[in-house]
Structures are given as structure tokens and as C-alpha cells.
C-alpha positions as a Markdown table, in Angstrom:
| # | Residue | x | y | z |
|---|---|---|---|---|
| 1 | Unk | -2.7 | 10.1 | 17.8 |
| 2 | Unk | -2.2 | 6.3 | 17.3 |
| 3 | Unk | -1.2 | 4.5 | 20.4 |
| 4 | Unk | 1.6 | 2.2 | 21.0 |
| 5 | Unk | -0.1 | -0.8 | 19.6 |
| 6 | Unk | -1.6 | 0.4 | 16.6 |
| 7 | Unk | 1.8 | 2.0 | 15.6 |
| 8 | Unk | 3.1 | -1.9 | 16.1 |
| 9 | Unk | 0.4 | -3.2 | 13.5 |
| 10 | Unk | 0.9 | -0.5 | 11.0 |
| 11 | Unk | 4.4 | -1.5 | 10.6 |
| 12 | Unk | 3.6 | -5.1 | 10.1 |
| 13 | Unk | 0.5 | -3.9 | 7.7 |
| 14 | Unk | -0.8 | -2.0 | 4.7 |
| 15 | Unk | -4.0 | 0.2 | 4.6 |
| 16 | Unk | -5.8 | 1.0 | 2.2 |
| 17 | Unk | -6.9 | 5.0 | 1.5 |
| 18 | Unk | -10.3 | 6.0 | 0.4 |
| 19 | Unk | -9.4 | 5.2 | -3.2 |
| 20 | Unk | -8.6 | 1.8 | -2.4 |
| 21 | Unk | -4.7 | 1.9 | -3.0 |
| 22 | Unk | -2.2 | 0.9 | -0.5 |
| 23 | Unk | -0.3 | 3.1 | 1.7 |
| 24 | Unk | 2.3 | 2.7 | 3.7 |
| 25 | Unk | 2.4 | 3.4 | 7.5 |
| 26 | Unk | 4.2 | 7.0 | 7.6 |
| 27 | Unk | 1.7 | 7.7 | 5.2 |
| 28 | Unk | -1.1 | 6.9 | 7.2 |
| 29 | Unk | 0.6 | 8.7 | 10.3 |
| 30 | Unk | 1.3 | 11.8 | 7.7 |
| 31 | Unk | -2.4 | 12.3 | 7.1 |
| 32 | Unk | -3.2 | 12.0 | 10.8 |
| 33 | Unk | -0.6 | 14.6 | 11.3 |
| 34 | Unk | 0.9 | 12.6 | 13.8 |
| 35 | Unk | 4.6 | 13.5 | 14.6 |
| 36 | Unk | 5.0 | 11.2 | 17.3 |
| 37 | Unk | 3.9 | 7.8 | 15.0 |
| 38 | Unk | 6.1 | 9.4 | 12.2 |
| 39 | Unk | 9.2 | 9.3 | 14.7 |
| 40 | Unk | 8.2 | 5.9 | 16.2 |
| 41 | Unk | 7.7 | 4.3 | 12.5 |
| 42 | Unk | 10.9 | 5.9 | 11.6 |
| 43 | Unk | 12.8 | 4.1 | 14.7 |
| 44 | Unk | 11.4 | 1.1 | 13.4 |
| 45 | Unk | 13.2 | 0.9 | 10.4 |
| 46 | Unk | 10.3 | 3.0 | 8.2 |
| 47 | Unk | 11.9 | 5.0 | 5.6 |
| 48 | Unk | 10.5 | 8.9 | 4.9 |
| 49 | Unk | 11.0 | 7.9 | 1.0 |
| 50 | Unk | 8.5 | 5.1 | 1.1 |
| 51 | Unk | 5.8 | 5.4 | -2.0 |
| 52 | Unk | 4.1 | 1.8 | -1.8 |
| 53 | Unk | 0.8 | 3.3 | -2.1 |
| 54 | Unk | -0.1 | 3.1 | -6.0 |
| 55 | Unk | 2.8 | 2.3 | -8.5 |
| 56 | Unk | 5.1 | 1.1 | -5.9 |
| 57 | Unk | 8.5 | 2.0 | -6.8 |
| 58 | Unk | 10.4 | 4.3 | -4.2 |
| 59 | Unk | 10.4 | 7.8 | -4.0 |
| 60 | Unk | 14.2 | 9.3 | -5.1 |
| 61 | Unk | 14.7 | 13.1 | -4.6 |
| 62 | Unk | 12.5 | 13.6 | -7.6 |
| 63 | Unk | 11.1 | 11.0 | -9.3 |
| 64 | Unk | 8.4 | 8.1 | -8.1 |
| 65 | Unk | 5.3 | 6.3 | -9.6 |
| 66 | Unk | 3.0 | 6.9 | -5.9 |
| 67 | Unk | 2.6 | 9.1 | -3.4 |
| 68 | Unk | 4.7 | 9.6 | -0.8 |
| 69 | Unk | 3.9 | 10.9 | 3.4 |
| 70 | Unk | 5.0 | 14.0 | 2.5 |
| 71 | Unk | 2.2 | 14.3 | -0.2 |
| 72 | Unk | -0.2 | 12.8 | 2.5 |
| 73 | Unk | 0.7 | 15.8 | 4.9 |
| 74 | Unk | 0.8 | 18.2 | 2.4 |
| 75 | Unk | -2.6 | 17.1 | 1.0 |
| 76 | Unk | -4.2 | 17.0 | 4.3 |
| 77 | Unk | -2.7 | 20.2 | 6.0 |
| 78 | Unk | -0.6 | 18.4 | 8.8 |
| 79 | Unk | 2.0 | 21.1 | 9.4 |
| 80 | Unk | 3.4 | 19.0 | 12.4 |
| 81 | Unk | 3.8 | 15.8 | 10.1 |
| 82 | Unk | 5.3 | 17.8 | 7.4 |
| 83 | Unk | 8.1 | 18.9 | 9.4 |
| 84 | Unk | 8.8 | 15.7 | 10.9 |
| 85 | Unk | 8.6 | 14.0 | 7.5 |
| 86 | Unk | 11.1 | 17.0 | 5.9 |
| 87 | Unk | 13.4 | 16.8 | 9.3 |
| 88 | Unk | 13.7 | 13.0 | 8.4 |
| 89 | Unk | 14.6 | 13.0 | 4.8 |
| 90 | Unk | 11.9 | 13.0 | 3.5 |
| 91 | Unk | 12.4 | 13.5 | -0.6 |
| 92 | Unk | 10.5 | 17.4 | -1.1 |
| 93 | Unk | 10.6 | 17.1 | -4.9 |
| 94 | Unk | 8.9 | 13.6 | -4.9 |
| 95 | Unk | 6.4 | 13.3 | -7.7 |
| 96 | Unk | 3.5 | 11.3 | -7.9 |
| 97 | Unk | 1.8 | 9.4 | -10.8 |
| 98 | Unk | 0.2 | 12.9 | -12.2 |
| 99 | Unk | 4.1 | 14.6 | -11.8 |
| 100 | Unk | 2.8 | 16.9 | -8.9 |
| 101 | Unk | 5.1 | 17.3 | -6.0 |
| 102 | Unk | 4.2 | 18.0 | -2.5 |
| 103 | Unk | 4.3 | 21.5 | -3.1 |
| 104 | Unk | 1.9 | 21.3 | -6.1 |
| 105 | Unk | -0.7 | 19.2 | -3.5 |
| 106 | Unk | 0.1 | 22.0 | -0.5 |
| 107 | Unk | -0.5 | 24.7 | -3.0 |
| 108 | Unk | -4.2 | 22.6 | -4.8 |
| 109 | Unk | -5.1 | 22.1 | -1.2 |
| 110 | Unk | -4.7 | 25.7 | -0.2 |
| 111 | Unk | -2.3 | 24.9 | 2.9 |
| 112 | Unk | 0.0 | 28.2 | 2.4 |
| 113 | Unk | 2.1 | 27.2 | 6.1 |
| 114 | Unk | 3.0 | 23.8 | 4.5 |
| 115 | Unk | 4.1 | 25.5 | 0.9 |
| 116 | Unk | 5.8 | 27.5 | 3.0 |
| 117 | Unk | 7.7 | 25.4 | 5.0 |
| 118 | Unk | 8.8 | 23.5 | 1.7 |
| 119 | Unk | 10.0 | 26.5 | -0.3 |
| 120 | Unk | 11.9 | 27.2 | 2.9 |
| 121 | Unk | 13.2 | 23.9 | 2.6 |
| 122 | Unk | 14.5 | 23.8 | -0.8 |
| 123 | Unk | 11.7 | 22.8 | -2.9 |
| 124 | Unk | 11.7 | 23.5 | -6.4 |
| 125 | Unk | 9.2 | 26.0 | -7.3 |
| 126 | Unk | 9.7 | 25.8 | -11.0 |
| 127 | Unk | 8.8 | 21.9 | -11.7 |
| 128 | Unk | 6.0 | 21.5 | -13.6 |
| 129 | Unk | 3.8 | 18.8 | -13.1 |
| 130 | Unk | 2.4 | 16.5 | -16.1 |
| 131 | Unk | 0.2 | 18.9 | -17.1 |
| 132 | Unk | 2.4 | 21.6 | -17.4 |
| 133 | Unk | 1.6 | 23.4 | -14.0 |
| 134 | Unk | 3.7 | 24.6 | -11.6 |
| 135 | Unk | 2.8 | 24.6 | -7.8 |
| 136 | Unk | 2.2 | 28.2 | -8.4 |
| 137 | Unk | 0.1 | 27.9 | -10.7 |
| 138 | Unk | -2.3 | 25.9 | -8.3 |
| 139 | Unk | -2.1 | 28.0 | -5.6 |
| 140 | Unk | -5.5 | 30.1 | -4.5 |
| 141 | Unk | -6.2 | 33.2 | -5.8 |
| 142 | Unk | -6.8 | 34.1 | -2.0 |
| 143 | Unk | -2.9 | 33.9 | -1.9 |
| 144 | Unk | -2.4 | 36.5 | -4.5 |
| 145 | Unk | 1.2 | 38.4 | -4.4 |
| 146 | Unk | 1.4 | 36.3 | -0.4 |
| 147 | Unk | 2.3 | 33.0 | -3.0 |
| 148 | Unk | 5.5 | 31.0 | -0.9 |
């Protein structure tokens, strides 16, 4: 959990992920799985949409050039975040630079509660990603018939 002061200096700065490309704050809070920063940041003005973290751009309902927090959570398994982020706004059919969603990255990652919780949602099941793939179609085989 980030405390009240590092929740102040992530909304007045960027980090950096392990590949080097910015990210913004939720997104950094998304990947800790940390509700409580998501709803602080998001009192502060942070937006649920925000996708400053490679191409920049903003996320839309479906279409951005980065990732957005809801990829972070889904890509790290933070079921708490990924509420919060989805109870916020935040856009489910988002995709990244590759044209996977959250769903395709919750799915790759093999975090069935998060796919879950998206389908649930309203995700689209059926968008394919740049390769072609659907979030299905990355899904474990562990899943079997139990797919979202």
C-alpha cells in the first residue's frame, strides 16, 4: 500500500516500468493492487482512461496506442485494483500497442477471477488482437470448458 505521501508524488510524477516506458500513477497503483491509491489518485483529478505509458494518446472505450491501469491489474492479477479501476470508468475494451485488451492480458496471464470479472462487466470476448487472437484464444488450457 502506498502511503499518503507517496500517493502525493505519484500525481506530481511519472515512473518508469521495468521496460523503461512511462506510466502513469493509477497504473502504478493498478499493479500494486492498491484500491485505496486508485481511489485517492482518482480524487485527485486522475482519470481511469489515462494511457501515458508508451504511445501516449488516451485510452477511448476501445482504441489507445499504450497501456492502460486496467491492463496493469489485469497483467499483474490485482483483482482488488481491477474492480476499482472498472467501478471508476475505467475503458474494459482498451487496447494496447499489440491490439490486446485487458481481457487478452488477464486471459495470457492466466488470472481467470479478473477475466471473469470483465466478461461480467461487458467486455468484448470476440475482439481480436493484432495478431488475430481473441482473449480466448490466450487463455490456459488449465481453463478448459471453465473459459469466462
Amino acid at each position: 500500500m502506498f502511503s499518503v505521501r507517496e500517493i502525493k508524488e505519484l500525481t506530481f510524477i511519472k515512473r518508469k516500468n521495468e521496460n523503461n516506458e512511462q506510466q502513469c500513477p493509477l497504473s502504478v497503483a493498478a499493479a500494486a493492487d492498491d484500491a485505496d491509491a486508485i481511489a485517492e489518485l482518482i480524487s485527485r483529478g486522475e482519470d481511469p482512461r489515462c494511457a501515458r505509458d508508451g504511445g501516449g494518446g488516451e485510452a477511448t472505450s476501445t482504441t489507445t496506442t499504450a497501456t492502460t491501469p486496467l491492463h496493469w491489474a489485469a497483467d499483474r492479477g490485482a483483482l482488488v485494483a481491477a474492480t476499482a479501476l472498472v467501478d471508476a470508468g475505467a475503458p474494459l475494451d482498451a487496447r494496447d500497442a499489440d491490439g490486446a485488451t485487458p481481457l487478452h492480458y488477464a486471459c495470457l496471464c492466466g488470472r481467470k477471477e479478473i477475466a471473469e470479472l470483465l466478461v461480467q462487466r461487458g467486455a468484448d470476448v470476440d475482439v481480436a488482437d493484432s495478431e488475430g487472437q481473441r482473449a480466448r484464444d490466450k487463455a490456459p488450457r488449465s481453463w478448459g470448458g471453465g473459459w469466462p
